[in-house]
N, CA and C atoms as a LAMMPS dump frame, in Angstrom:
ITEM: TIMESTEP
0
ITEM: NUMBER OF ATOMS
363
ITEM: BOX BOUNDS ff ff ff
-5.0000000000000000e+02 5.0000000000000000e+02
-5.0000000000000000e+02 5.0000000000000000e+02
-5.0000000000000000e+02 5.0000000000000000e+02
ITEM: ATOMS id mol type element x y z
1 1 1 N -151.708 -71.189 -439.137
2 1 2 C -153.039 -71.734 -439.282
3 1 3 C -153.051 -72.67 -440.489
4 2 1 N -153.742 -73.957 -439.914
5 2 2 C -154.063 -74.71 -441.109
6 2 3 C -155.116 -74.812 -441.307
7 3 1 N -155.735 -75.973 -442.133
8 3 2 C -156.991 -76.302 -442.318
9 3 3 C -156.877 -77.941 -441.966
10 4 1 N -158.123 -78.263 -441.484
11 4 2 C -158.255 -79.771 -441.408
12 4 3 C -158.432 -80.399 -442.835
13 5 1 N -159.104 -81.567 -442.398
14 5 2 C -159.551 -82.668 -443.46
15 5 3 C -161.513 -82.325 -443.886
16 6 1 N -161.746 -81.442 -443.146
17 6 2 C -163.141 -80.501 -443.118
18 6 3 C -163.189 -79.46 -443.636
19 7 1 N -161.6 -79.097 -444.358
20 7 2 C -161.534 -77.133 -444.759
21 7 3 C -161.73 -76.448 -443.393
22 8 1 N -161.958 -76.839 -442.05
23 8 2 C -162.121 -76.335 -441.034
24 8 3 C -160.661 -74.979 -440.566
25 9 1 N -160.63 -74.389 -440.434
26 9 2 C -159.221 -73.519 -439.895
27 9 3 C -158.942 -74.161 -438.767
28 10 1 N -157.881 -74.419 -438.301
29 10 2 C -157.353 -74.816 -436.753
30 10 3 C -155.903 -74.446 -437.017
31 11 1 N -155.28 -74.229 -435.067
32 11 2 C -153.985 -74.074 -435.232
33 11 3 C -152.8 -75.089 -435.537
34 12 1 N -151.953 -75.21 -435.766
35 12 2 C -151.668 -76.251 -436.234
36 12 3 C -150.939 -77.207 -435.154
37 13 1 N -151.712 -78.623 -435.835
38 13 2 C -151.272 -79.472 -434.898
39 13 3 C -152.758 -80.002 -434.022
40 14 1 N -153.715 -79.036 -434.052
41 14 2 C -155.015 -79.005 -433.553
42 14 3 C -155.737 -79.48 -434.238
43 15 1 N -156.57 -80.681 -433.98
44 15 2 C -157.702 -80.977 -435.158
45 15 3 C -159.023 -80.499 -434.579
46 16 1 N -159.624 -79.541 -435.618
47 16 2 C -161.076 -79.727 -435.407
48 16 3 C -162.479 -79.943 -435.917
49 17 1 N -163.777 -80.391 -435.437
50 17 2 C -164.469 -80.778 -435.395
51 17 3 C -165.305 -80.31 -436.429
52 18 1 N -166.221 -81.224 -437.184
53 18 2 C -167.087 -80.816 -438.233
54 18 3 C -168.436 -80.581 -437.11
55 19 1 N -169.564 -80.009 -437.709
56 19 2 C -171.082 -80.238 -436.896
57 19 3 C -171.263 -81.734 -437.151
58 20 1 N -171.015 -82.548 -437.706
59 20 2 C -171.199 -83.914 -437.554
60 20 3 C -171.054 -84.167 -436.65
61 21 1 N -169.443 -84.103 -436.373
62 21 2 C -168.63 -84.844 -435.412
63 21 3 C -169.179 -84.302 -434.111
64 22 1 N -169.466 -82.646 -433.963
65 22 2 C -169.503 -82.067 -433.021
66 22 3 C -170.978 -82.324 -431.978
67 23 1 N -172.004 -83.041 -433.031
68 23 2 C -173.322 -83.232 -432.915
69 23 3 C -173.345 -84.542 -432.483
70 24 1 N -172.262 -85.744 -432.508
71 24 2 C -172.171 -86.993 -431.816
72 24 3 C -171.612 -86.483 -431.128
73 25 1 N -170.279 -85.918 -430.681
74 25 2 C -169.807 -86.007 -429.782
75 25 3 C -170.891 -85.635 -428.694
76 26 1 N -171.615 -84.258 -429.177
77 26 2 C -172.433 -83.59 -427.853
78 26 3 C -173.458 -84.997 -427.584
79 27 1 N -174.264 -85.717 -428.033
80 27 2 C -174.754 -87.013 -427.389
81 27 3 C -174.431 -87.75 -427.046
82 28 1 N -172.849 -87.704 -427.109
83 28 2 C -172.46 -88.964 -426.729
84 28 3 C -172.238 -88.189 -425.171
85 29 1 N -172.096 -87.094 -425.187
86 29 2 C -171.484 -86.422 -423.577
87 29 3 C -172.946 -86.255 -422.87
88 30 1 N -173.946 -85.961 -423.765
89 30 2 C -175.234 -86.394 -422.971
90 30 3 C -175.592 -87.969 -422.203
91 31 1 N -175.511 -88.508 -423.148
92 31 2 C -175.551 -90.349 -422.802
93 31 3 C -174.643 -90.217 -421.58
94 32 1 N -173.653 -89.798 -421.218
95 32 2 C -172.407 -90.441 -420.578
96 32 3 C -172.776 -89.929 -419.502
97 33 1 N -173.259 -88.518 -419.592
98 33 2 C -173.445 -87.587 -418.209
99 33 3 C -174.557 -88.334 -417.603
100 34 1 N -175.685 -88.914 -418.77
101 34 2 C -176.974 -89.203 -418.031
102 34 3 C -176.551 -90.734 -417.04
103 35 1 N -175.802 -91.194 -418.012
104 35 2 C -175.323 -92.792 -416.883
105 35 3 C -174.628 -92.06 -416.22
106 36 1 N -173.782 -91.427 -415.826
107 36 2 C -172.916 -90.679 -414.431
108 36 3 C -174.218 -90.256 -413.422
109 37 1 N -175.388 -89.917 -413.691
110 37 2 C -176.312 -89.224 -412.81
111 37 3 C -176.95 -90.015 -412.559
112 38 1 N -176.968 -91.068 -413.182
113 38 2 C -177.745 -92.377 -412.282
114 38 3 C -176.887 -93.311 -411.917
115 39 1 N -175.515 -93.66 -411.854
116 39 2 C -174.755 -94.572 -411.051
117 39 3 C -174.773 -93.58 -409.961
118 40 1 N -174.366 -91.908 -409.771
119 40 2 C -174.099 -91.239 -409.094
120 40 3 C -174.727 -91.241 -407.919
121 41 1 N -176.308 -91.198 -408.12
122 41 2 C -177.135 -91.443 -407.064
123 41 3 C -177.35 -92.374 -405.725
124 42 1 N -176.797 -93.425 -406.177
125 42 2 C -176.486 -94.775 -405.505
126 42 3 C -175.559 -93.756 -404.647
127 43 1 N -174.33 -93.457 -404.893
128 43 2 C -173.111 -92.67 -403.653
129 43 3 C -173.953 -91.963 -402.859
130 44 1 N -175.287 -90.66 -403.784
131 44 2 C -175.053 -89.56 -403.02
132 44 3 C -176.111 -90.439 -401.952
133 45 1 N -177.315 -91.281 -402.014
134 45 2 C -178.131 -91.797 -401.405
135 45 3 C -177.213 -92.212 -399.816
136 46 1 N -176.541 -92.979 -400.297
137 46 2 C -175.522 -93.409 -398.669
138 46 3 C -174.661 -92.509 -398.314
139 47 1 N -174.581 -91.665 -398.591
140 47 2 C -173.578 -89.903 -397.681
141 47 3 C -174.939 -89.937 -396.96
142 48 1 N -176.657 -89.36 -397.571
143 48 2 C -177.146 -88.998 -397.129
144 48 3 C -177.877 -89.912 -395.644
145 49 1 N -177.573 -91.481 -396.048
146 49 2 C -177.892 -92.068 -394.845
147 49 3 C -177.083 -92.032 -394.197
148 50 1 N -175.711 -92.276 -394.251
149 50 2 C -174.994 -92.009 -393.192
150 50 3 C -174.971 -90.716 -392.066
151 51 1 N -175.167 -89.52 -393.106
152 51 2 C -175.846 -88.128 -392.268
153 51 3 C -176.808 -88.232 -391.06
154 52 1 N -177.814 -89.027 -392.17
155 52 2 C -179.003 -89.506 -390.636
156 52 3 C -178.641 -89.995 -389.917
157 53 1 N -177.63 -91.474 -389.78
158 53 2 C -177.459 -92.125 -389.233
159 53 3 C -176.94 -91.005 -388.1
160 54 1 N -175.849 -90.451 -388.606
161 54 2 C -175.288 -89.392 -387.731
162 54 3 C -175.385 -88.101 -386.535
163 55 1 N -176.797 -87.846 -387.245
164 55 2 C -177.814 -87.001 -386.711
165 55 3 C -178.377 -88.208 -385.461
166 56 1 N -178.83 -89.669 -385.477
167 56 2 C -179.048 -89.912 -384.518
168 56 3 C -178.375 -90.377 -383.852
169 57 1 N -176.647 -90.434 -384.022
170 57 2 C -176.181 -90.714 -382.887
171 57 3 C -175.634 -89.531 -382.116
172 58 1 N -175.54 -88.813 -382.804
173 58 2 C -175.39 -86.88 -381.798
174 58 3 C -176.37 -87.053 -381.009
175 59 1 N -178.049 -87.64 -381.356
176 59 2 C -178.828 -86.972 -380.079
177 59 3 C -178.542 -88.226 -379.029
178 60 1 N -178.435 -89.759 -379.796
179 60 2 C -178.161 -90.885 -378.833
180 60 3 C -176.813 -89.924 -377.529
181 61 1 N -175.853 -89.709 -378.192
182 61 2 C -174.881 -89.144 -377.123
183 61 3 C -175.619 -88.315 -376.366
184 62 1 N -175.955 -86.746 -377.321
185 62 2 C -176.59 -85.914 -375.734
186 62 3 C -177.925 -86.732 -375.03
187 63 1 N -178.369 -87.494 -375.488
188 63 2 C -179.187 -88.166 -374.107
189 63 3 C -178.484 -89.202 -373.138
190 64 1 N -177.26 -89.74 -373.853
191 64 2 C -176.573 -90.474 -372.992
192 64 3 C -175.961 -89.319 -371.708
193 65 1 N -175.156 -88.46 -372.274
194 65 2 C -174.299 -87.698 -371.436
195 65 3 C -175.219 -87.058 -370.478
196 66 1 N -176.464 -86.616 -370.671
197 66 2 C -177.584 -86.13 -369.745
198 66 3 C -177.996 -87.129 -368.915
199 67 1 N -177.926 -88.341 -369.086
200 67 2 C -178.156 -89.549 -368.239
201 67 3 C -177.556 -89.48 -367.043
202 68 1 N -175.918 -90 -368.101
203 68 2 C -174.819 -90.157 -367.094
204 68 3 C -174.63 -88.92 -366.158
205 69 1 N -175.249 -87.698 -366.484
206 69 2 C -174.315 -87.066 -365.777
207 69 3 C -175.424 -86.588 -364.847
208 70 1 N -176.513 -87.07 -364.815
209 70 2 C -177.498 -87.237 -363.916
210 70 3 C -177.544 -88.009 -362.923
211 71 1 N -176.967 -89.094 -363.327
212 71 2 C -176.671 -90.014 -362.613
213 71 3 C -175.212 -89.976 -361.365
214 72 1 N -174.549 -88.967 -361.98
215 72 2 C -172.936 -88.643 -360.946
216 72 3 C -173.136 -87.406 -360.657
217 73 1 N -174.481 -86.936 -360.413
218 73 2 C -174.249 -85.523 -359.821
219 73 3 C -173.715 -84.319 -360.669
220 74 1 N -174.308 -84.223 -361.789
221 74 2 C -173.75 -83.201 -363.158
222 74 3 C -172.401 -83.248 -363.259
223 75 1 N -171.565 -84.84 -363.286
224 75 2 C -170.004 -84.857 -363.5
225 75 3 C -169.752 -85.989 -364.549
226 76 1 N -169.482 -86.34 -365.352
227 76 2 C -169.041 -86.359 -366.12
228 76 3 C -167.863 -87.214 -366.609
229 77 1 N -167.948 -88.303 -366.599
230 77 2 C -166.874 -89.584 -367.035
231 77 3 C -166.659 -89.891 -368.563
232 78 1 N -165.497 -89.008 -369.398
233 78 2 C -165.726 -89.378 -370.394
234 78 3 C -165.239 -90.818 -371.302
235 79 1 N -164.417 -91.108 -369.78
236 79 2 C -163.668 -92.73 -370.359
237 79 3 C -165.016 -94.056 -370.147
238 80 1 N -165.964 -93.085 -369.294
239 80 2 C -167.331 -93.923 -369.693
240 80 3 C -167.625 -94.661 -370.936
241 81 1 N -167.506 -96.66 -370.65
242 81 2 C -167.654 -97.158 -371.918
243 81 3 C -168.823 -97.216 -372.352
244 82 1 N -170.023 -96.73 -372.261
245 82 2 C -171.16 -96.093 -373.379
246 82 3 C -170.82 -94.743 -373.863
247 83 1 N -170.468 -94.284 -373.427
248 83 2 C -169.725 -92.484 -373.824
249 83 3 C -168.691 -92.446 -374.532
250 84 1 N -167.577 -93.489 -374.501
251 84 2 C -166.791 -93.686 -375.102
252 84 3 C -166.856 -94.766 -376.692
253 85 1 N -167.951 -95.116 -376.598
254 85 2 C -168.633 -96.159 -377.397
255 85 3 C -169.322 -95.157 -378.176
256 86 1 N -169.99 -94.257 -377.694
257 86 2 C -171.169 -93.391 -378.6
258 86 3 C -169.776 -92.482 -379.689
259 87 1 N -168.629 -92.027 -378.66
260 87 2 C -167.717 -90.861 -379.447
261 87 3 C -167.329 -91.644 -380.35
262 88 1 N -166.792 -92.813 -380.191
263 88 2 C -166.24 -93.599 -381.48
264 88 3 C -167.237 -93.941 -382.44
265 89 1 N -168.02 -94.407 -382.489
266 89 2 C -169.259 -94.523 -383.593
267 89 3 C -169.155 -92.925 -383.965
268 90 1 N -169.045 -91.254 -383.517
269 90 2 C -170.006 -90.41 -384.231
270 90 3 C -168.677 -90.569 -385.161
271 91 1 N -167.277 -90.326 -384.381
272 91 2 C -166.332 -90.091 -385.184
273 91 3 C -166.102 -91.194 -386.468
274 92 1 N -166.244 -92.346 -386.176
275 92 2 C -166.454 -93.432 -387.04
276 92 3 C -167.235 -93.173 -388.833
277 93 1 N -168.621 -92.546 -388.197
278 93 2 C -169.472 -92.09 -389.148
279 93 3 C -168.959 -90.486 -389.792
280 94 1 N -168.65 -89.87 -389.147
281 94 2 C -168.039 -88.667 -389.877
282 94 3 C -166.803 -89.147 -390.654
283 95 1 N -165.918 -89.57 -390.337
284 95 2 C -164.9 -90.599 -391.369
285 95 3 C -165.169 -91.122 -392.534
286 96 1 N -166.265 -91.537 -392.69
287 96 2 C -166.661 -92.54 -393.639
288 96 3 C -167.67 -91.436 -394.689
289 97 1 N -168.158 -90.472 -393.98
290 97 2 C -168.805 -89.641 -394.771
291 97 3 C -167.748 -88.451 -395.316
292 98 1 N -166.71 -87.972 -394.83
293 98 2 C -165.599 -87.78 -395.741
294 98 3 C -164.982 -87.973 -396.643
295 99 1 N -164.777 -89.884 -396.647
296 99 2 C -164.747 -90.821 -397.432
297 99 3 C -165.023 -90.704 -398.886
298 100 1 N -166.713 -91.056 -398.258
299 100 2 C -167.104 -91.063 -399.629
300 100 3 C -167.351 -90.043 -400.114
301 101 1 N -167.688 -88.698 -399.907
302 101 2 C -167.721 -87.649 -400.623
303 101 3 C -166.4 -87.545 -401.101
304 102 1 N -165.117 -87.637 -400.307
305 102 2 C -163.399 -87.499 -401.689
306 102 3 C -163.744 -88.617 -402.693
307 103 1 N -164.218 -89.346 -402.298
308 103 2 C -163.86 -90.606 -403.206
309 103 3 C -165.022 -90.265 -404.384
310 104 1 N -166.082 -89.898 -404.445
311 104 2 C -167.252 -89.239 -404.978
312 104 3 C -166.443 -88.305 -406.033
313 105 1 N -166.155 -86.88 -405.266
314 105 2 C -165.237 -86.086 -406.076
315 105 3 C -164.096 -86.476 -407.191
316 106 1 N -163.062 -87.66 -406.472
317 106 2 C -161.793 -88.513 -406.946
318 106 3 C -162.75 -88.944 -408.403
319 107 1 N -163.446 -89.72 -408.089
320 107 2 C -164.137 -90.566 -409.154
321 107 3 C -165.175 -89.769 -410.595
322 108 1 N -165.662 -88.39 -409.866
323 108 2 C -166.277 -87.798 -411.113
324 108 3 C -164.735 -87.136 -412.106
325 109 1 N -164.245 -86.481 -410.794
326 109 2 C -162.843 -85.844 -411.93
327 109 3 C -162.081 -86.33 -412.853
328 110 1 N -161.906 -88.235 -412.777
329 110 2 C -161.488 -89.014 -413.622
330 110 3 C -162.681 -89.269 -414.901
331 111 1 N -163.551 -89.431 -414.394
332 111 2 C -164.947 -89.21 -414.672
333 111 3 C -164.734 -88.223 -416.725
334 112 1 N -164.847 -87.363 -415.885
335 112 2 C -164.81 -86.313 -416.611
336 112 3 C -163.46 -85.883 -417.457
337 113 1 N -162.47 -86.526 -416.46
338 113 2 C -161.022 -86.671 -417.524
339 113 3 C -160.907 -87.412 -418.88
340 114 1 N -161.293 -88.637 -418.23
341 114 2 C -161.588 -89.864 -419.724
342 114 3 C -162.352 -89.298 -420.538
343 115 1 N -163.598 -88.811 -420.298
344 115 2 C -164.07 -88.33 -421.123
345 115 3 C -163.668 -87.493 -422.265
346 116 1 N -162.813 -86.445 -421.476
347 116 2 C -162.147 -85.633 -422.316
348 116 3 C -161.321 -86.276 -423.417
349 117 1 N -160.727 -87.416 -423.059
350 117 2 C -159.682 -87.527 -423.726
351 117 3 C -160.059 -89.16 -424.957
352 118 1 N -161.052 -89.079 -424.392
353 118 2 C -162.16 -90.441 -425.601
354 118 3 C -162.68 -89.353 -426.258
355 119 1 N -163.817 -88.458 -426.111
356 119 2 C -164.48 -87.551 -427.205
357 119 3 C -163.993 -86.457 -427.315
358 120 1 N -162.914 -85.748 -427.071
359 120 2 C -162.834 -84.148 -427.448
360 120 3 C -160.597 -84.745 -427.671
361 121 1 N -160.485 -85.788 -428.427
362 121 2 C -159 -85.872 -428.525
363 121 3 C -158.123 -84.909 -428.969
């Protein structure tokens, strides 16, 4: 055990923090978190439209497939190009909402890495 440049005890090799230091740092991790929670919003806003979006093309399909399959006698063509058009759009939109939620996650964890390593060195 040493002491810092504060008389502080730390192990050695470890520097630590006065209440000065410890009292900017904590605002500065406030400030940083509060801009992370408002760029953040912008992402979570478009997951959540894409969701909707998503939600209406599930019911666009089951009213398509109830159409079509009204239309052939309760059978069922799934190489049908509106049916096949609706599956690629849902899958399309579930893709992209995967997307951005890793990329969401990817981006706070760096997020929160830098941080670490700008205020708590």
């Amino acid at each position: 055990m040493t002491t810092n440049h504060h008389g502080y005890l730390c192990k050695s090799g470890e520097q630590s923090l006065g209440p000065f230091e410890l009292f900017l740092v904590g605002w500065k991790l406030i400030l940083s978190e509060t801009i992370w929670f408002l760029k953040s919003r912008g992402r979570i806003w478009e997951s959540k439209q894409l969701k909707k979006r998503l939600k209406v093309e599930n019911i666009r399909l089951a009213e398509l497939v109830q159409k079509k399959a009204e239309e052939n006698k309760y059978s069922l063509d799934l190489m049908d190009p509106e049916v096949e058009l609706a599956l690629g759009q849902i899958d399309l939109l579930k893709e992209e909402i995967i997307y951005l939620e890793n990329e969401f996650r990817t981006k706070r964890n760096i997020f929160v890495e830098n941080r670490k390593q700008k205020y708590l060195k």
